[in-house]
GUTI-265230 format. One record per residue: x, y, z of N, C-alpha, C in turn. Coordinates in nm, 3 decimals. Each point is the difference from the previous one (the first is absolute). Example, Ala and Ser with C-alpha at 12.3 -4.5 7.8 and 13.67 -1.06 7.14 Angstrom:
2
      n.xx      n.yy      n.zz     ca.xx     ca.yy     ca.zz      c.xx      c.yy      c.zz
     1.319    -0.569     0.780    -0.089     0.119     0.000     0.090     0.120     0.000
    -0.035     0.105    -0.072     0.082     0.119     0.006    -0.077     0.109     0.073
end
This chain:
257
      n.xx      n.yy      n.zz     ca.xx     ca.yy     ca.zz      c.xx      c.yy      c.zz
     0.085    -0.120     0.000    -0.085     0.120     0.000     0.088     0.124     0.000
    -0.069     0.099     0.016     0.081     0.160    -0.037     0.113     0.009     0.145
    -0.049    -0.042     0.123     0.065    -0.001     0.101    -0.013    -0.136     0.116
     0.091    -0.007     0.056     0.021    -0.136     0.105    -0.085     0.043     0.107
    -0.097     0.059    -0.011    -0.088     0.027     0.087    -0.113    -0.032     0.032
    -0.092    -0.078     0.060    -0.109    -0.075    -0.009    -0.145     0.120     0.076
    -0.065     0.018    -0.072    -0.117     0.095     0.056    -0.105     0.007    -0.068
    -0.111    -0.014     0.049    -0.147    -0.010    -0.001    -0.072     0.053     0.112
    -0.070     0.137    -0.088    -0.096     0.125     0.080    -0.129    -0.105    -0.044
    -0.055    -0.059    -0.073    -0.174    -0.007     0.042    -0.055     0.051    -0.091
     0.051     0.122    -0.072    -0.055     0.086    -0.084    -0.181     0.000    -0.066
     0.021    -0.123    -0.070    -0.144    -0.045    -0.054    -0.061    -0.091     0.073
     0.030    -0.094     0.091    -0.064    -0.047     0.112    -0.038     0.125     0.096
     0.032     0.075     0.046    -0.101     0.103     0.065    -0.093     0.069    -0.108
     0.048     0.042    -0.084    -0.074     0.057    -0.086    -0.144    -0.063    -0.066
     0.038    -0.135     0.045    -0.147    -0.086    -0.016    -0.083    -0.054     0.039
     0.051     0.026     0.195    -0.040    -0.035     0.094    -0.118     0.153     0.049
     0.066     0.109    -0.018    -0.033     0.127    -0.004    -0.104     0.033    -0.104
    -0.022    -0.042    -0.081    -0.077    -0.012    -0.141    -0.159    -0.099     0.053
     0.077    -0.093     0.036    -0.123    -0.121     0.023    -0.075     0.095     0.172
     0.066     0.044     0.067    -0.069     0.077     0.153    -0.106     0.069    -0.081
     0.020     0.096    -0.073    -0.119     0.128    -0.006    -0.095    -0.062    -0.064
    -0.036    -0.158    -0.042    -0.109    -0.041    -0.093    -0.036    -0.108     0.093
     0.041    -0.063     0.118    -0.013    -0.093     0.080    -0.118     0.015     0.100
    -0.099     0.125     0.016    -0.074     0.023     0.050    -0.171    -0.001    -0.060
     0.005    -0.021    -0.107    -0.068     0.038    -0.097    -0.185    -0.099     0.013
    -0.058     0.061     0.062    -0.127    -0.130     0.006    -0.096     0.061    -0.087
    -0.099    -0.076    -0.029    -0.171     0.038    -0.081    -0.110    -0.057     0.074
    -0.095     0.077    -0.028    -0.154    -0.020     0.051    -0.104    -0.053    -0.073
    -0.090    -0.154     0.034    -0.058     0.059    -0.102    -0.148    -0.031     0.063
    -0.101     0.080    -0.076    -0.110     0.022     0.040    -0.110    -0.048    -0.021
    -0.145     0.009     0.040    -0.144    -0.062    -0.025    -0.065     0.081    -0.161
    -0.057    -0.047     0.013    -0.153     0.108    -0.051    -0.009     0.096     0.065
     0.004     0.005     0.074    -0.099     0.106     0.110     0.138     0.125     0.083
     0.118    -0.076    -0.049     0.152     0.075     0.058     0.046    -0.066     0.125
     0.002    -0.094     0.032     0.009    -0.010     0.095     0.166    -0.101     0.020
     0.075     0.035     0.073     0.130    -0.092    -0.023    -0.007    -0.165     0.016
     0.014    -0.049    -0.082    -0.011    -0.164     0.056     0.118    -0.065     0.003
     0.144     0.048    -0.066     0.096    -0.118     0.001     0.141     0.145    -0.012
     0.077     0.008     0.103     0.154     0.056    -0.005     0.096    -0.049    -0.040
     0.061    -0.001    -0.105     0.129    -0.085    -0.012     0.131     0.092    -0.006
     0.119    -0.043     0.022     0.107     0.105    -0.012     0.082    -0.117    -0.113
     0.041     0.105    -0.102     0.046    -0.058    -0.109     0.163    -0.082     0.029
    -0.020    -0.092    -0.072     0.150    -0.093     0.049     0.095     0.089    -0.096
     0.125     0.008     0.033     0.103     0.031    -0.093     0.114    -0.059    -0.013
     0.062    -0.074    -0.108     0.102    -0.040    -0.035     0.075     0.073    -0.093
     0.124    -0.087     0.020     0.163     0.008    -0.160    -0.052    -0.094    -0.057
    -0.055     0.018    -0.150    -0.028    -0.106    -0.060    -0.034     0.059    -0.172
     0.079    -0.082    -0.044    -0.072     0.058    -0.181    -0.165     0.013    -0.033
    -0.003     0.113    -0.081    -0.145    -0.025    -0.063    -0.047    -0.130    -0.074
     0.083    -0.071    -0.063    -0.041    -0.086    -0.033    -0.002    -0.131     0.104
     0.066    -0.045     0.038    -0.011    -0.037     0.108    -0.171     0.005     0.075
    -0.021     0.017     0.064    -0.154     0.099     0.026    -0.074    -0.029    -0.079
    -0.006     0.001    -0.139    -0.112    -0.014    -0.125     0.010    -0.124    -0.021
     0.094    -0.078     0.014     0.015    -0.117    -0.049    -0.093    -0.092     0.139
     0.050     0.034     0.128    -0.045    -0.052     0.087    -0.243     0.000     0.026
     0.041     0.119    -0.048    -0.168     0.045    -0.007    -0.093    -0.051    -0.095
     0.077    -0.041    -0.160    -0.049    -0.035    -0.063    -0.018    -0.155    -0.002
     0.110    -0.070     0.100     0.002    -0.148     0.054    -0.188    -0.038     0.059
    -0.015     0.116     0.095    -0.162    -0.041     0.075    -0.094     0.063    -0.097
    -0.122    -0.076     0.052    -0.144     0.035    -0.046    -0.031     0.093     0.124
     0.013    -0.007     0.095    -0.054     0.130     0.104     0.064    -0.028     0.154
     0.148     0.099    -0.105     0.136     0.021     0.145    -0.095     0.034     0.145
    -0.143     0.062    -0.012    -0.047     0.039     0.145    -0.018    -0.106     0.048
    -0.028    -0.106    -0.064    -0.099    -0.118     0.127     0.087    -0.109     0.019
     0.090     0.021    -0.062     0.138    -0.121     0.070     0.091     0.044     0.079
     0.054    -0.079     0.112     0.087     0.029     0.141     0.122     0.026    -0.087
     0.049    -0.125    -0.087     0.109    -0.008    -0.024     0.065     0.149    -0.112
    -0.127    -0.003    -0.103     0.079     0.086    -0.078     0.038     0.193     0.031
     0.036     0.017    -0.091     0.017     0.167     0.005    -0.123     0.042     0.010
    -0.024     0.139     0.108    -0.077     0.053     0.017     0.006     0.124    -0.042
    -0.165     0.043    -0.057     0.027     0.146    -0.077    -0.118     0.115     0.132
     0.061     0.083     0.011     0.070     0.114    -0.051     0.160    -0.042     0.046
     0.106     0.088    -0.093     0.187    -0.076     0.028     0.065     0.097    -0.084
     0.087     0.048     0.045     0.093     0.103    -0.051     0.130    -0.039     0.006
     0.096    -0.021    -0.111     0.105    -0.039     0.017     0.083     0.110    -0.117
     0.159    -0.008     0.025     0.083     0.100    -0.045     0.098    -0.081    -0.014
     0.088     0.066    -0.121     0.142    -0.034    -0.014     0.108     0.062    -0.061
     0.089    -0.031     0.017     0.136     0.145    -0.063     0.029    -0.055    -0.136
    -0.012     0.126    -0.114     0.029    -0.060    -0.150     0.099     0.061    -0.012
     0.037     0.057     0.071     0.152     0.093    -0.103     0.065     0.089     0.076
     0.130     0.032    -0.015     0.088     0.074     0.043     0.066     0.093    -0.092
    -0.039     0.106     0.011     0.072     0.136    -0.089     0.109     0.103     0.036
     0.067     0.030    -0.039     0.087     0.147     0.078    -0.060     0.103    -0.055
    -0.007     0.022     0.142    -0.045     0.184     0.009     0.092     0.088    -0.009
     0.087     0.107    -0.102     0.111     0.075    -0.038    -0.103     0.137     0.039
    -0.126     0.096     0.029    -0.014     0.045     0.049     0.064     0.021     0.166
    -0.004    -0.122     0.100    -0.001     0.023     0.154     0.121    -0.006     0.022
     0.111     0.018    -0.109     0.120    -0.091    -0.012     0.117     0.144     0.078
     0.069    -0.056     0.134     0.087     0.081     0.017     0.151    -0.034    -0.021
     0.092     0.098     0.047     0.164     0.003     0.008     0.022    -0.130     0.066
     0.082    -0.091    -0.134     0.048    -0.138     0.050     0.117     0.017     0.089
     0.069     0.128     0.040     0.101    -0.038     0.089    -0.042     0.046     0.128
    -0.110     0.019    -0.003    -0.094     0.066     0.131     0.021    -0.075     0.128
    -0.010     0.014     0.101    -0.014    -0.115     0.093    -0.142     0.049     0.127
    -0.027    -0.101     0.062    -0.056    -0.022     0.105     0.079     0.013     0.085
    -0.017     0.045     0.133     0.110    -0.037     0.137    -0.065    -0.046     0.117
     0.013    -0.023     0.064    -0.073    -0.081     0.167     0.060     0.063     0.109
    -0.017     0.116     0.031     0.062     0.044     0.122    -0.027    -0.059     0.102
    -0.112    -0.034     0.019    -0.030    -0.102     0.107     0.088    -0.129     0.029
     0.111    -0.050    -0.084     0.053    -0.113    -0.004     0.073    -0.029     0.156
    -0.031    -0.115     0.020     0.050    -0.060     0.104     0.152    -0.075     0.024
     0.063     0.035    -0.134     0.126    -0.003     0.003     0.074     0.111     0.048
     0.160     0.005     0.089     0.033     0.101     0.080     0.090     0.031    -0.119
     0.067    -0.037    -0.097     0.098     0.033    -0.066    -0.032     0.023    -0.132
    -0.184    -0.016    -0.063     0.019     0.045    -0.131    -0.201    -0.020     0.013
    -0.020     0.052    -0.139    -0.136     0.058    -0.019    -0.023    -0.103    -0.086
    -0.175    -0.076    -0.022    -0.048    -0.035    -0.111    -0.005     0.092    -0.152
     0.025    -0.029    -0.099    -0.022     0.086    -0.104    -0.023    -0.128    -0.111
    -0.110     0.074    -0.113    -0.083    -0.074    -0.079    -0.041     0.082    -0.118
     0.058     0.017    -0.097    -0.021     0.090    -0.109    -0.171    -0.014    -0.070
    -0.001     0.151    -0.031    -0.147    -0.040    -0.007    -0.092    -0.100    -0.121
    -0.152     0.017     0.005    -0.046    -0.134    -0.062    -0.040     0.021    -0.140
    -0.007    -0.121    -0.041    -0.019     0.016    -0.150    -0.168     0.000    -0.042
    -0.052     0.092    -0.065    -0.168     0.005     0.002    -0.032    -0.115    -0.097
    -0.118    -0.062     0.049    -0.045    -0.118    -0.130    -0.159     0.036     0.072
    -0.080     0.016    -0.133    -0.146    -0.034     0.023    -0.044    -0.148    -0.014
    -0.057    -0.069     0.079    -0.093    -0.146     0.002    -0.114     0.052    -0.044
    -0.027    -0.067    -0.046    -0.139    -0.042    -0.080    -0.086    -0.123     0.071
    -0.138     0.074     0.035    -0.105    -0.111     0.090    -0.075    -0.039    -0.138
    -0.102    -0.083     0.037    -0.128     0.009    -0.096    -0.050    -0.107     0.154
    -0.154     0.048     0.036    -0.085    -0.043     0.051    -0.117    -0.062    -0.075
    -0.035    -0.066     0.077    -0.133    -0.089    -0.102    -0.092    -0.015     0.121
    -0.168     0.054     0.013    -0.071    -0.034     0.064    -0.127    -0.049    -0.050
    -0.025    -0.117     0.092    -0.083    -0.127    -0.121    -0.084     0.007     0.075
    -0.155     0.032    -0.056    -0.107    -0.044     0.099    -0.104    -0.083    -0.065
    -0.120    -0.034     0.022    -0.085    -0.088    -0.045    -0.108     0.089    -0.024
    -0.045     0.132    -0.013    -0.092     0.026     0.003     0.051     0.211    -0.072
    -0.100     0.084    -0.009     0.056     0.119    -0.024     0.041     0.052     0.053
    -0.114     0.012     0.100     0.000     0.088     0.130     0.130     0.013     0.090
     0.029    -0.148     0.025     0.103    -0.046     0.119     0.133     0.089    -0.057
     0.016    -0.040    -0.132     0.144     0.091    -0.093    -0.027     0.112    -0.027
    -0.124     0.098     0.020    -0.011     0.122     0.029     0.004     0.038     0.189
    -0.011    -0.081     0.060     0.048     0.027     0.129     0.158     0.000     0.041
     0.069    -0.054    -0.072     0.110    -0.030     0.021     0.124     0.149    -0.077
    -0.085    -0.003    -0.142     0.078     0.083    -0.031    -0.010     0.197     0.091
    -0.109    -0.003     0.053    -0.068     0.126     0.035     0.064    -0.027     0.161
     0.108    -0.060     0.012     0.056     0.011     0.152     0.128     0.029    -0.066
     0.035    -0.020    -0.115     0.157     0.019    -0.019     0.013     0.126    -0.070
    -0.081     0.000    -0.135     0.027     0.123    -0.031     0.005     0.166     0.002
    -0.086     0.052     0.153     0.015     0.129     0.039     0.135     0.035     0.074
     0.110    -0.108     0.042     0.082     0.009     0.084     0.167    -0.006    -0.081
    -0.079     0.001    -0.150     0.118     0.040    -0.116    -0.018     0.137    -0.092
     0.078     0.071    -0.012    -0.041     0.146    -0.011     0.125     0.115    -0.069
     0.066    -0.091    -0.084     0.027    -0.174    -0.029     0.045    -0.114     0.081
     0.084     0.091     0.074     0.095    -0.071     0.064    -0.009    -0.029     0.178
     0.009    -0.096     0.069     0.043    -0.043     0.112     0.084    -0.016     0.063
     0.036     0.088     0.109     0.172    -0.026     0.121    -0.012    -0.131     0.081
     0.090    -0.057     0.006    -0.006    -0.063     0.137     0.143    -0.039     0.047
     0.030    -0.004     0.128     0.130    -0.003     0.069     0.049    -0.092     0.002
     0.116    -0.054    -0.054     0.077    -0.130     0.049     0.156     0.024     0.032
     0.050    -0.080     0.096     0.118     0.023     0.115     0.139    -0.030    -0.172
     0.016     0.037    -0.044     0.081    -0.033    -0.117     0.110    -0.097     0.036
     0.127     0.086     0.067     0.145    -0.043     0.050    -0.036     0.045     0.157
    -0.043    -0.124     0.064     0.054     0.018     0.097     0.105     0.045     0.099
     0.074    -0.064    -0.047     0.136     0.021     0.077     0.037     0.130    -0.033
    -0.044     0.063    -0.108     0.072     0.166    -0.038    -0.121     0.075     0.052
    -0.104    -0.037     0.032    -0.046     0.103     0.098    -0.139     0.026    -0.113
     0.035    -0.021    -0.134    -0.126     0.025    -0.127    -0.144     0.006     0.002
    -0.070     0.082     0.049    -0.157    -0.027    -0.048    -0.026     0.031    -0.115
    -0.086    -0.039    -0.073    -0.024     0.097    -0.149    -0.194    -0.001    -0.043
    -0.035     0.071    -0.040    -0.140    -0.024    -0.027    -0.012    -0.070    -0.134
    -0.039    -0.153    -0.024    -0.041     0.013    -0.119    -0.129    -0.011    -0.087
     0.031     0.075    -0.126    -0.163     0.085    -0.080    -0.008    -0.117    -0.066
    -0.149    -0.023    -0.024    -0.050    -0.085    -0.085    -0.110     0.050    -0.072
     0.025     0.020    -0.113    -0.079     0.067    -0.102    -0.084    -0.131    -0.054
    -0.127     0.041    -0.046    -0.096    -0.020    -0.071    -0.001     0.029    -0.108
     0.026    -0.113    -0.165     0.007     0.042    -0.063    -0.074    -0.010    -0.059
    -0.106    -0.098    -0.032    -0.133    -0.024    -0.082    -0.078    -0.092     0.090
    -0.115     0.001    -0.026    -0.080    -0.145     0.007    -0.092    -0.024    -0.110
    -0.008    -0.113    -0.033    -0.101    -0.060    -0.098    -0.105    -0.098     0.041
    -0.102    -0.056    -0.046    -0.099    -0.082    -0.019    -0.026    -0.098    -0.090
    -0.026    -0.159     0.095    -0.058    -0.067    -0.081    -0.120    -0.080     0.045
    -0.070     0.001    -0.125    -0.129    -0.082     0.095    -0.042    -0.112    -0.120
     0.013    -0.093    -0.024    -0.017    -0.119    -0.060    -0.135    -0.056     0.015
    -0.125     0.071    -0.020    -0.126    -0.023     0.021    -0.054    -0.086    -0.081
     0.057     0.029    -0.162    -0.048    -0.102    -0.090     0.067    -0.175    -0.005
    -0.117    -0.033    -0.034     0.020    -0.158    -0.007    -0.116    -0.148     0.033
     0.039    -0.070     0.000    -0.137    -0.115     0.032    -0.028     0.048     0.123
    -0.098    -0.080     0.051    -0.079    -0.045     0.133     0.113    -0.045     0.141
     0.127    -0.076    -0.080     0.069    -0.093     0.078     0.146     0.099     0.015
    -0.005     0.083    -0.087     0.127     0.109     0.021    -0.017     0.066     0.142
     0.106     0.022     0.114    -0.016     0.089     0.083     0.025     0.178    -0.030
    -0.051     0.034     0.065     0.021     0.138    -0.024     0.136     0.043     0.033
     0.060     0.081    -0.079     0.152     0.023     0.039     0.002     0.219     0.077
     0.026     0.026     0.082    -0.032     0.064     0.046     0.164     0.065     0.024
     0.080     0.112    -0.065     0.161     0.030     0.044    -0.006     0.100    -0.040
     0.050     0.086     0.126     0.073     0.152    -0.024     0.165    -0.012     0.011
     0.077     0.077    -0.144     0.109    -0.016     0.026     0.070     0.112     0.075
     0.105     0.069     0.078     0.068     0.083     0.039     0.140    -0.012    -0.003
     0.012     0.101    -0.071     0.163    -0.004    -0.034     0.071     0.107     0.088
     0.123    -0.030     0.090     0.047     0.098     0.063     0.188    -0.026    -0.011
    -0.029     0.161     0.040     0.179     0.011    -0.019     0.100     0.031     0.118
     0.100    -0.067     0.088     0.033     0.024     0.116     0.133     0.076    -0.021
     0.051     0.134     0.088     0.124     0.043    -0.047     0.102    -0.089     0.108
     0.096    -0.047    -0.032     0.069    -0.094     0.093     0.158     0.072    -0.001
     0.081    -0.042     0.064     0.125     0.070     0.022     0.066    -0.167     0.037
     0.116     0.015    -0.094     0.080    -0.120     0.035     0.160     0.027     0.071
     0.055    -0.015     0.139     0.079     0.042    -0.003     0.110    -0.113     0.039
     0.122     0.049    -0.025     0.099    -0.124     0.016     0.090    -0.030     0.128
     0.053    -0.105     0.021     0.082     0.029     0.147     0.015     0.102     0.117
     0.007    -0.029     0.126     0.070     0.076     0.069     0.120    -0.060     0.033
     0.028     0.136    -0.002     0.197    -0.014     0.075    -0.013     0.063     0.097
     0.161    -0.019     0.073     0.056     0.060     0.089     0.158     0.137    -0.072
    -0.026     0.066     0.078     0.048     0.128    -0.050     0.068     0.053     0.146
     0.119     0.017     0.001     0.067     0.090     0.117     0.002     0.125    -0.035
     0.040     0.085     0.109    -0.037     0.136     0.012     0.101     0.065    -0.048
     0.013     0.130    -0.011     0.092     0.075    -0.088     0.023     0.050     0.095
     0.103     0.000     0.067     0.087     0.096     0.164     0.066     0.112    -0.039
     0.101     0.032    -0.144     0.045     0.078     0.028     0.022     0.037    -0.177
    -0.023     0.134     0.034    -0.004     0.093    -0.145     0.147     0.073     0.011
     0.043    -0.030    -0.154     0.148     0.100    -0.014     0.017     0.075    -0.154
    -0.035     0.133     0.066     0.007     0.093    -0.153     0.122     0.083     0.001
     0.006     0.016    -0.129     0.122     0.076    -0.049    -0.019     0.170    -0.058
     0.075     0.033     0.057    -0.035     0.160    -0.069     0.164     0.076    -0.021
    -0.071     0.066    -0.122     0.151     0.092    -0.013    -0.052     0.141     0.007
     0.095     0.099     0.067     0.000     0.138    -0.030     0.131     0.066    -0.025
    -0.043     0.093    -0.071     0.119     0.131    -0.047     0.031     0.122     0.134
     0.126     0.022     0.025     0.025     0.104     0.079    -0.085     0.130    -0.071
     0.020     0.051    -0.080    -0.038     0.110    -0.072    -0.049    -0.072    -0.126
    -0.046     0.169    -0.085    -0.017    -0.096    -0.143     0.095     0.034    -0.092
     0.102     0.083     0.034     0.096     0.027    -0.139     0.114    -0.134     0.069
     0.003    -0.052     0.141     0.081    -0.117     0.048    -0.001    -0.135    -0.108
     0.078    -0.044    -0.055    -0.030    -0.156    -0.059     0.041    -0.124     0.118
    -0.028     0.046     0.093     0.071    -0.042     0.167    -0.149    -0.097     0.044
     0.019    -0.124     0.005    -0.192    -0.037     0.077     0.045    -0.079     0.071
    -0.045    -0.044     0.138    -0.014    -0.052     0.092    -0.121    -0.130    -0.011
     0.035    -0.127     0.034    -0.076    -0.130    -0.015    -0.037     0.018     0.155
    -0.121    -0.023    -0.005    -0.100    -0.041     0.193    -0.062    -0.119    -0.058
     0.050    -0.128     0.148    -0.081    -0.099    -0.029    -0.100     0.003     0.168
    -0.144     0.017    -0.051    -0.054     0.003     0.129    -0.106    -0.150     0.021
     0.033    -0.045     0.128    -0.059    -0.138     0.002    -0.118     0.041     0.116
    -0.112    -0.068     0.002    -0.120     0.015     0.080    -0.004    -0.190     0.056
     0.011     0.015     0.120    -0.121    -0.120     0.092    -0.070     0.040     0.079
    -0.083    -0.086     0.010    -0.162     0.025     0.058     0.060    -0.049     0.162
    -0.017     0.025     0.099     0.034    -0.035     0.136    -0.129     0.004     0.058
    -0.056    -0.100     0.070     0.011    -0.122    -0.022     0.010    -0.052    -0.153
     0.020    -0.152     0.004     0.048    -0.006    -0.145    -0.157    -0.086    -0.066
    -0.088    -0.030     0.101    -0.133    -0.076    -0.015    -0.145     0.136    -0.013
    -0.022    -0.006    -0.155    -0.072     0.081    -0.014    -0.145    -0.001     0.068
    -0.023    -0.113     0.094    -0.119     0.004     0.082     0.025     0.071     0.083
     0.135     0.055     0.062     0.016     0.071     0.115     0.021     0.178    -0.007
    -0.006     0.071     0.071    -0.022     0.137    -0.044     0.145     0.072    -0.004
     0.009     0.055    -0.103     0.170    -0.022    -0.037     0.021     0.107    -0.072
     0.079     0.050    -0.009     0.107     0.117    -0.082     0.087    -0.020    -0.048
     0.075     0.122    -0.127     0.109    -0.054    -0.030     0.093     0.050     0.040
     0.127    -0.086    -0.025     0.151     0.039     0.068     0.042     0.062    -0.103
     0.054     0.142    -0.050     0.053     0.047    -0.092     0.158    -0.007    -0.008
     0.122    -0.102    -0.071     0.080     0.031    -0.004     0.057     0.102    -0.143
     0.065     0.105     0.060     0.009     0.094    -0.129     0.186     0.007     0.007
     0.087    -0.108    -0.166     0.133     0.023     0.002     0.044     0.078    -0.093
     0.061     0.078     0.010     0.075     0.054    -0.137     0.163    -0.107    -0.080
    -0.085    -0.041    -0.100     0.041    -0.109    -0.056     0.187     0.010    -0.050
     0.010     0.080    -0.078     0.113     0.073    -0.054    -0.031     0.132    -0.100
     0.100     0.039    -0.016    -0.025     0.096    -0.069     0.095    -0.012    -0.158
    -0.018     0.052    -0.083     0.002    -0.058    -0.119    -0.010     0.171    -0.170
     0.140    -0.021    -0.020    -0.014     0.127    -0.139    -0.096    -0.035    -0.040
end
């Protein structure tokens, strides 16, 4: 690999764990003649292909009245693609730092992350209209386009980051036509876009104790006479957690036609 370094952030495992939370709550009602509530269900949600799902649904004559099979209403999602984002894109020699580090002799540092958009597509399958107009009318006022939500990124560097999940279309299908013995196919699709940040290793990084600059000056200005100063700076204490100043040593180096 690029380096002898072994590391794994999670990146798209949170990102899909975080994805699957904000749709995991999701129930429908449904009602009499007369309005009256008779049956609550809260919609199941899985990782699972659309086809997958269609194939399984189109297996039963009526997924409701069997224990064993899939039950409808069911919303499931899955990741199709990975893109780079050259918009969110910053300075590759940039770094992260961890002042907080719990090392006494040097700092975490982690150059910053590389942007990639994921690509969702959701699929919510119901048996009936209504139920997939209940479902969609809980998700879509809360995209506008787009949705925040918080996940702990890099731990160890201290990272929170919000991430947006845009809404990019939804479509419809309703498969009404057909025999007597056809089930009704009932799917709203939703396509969404997650901004993700990929970042690479942490290291360890020691501290920079002591600065040494060079300066020249002229006695006069018609003089071709200059004088070399080398002036060195340390921080005393030398542990930048502690409250510290610097030591100014100021030498006059030589002097020089």
């Amino acid at each position: 690999m690029f380096l002898k370094q072994y590391f794994y952030h999670s990146h798209v495992r949170k990102a899909i764990i975080a994805f699957g939370t904000i749709f995991n709550q999701i129930e429908i009602k449904r009602k009499d003649t007369d309005g009256n509530y008779l049956q609550s269900l809260r919609v199941p949600l899985s990782y699972s292909p659309k086809q997958k799902f269609i194939a399984r649904i189109a297996a039963q004559s009526d997924v409701e009245t069997r224990s064993t099979a899939i039950s409808l209403p069911r919303i499931g999602f899955e990741m199709t693609g990975l893109t780079y984002d050259p918009a969110r894109r910053l300075g590759i020699v940039q770094k992260n730092i961890n002042t907080n580090s719990t090392y006494s002799d040097s700092v975490q540092t982690q150059y910053t992350s590389t942007p990639f958009n994921m690509n969702i597509a959701m699929y919510a399958f119901a048996k009936n209209q209504d139920d997939g107009l209940q479902i969609i009318e809980q998700i879509l006022p809360f995209f506008n386009p787009d949705f925040n939500v918080s996940i702990n990124d890099i731990p160890e560097m201290g990272i929170k980051r919000d991430l947006q999940i845009l809404l990019d279309g939804v479509s419809y299908e309703d498969d009404y036509a057909g025999d007597f013995l056809a089930r009704r196919s009932v799917i709203w699709n939703l396509n969404f876009t997650m901004k993700l940040n990929f970042y690479g290793p942490v290291s360890n990084q020691g501290y920079i104790k002591t600065a040494i600059a060079k300066t020249y000056t002229s006695l006069d200005t018609t003089s071709t006479v200059s004088t070399k100063y080398e002036v060195t700076y340390t921080p005393d204490p030398s542990l930048p957690t502690d409250n510290w100043d610097y030591v100014e040593q100021f030498d006059e180096y030589y002097n020089a036609e």
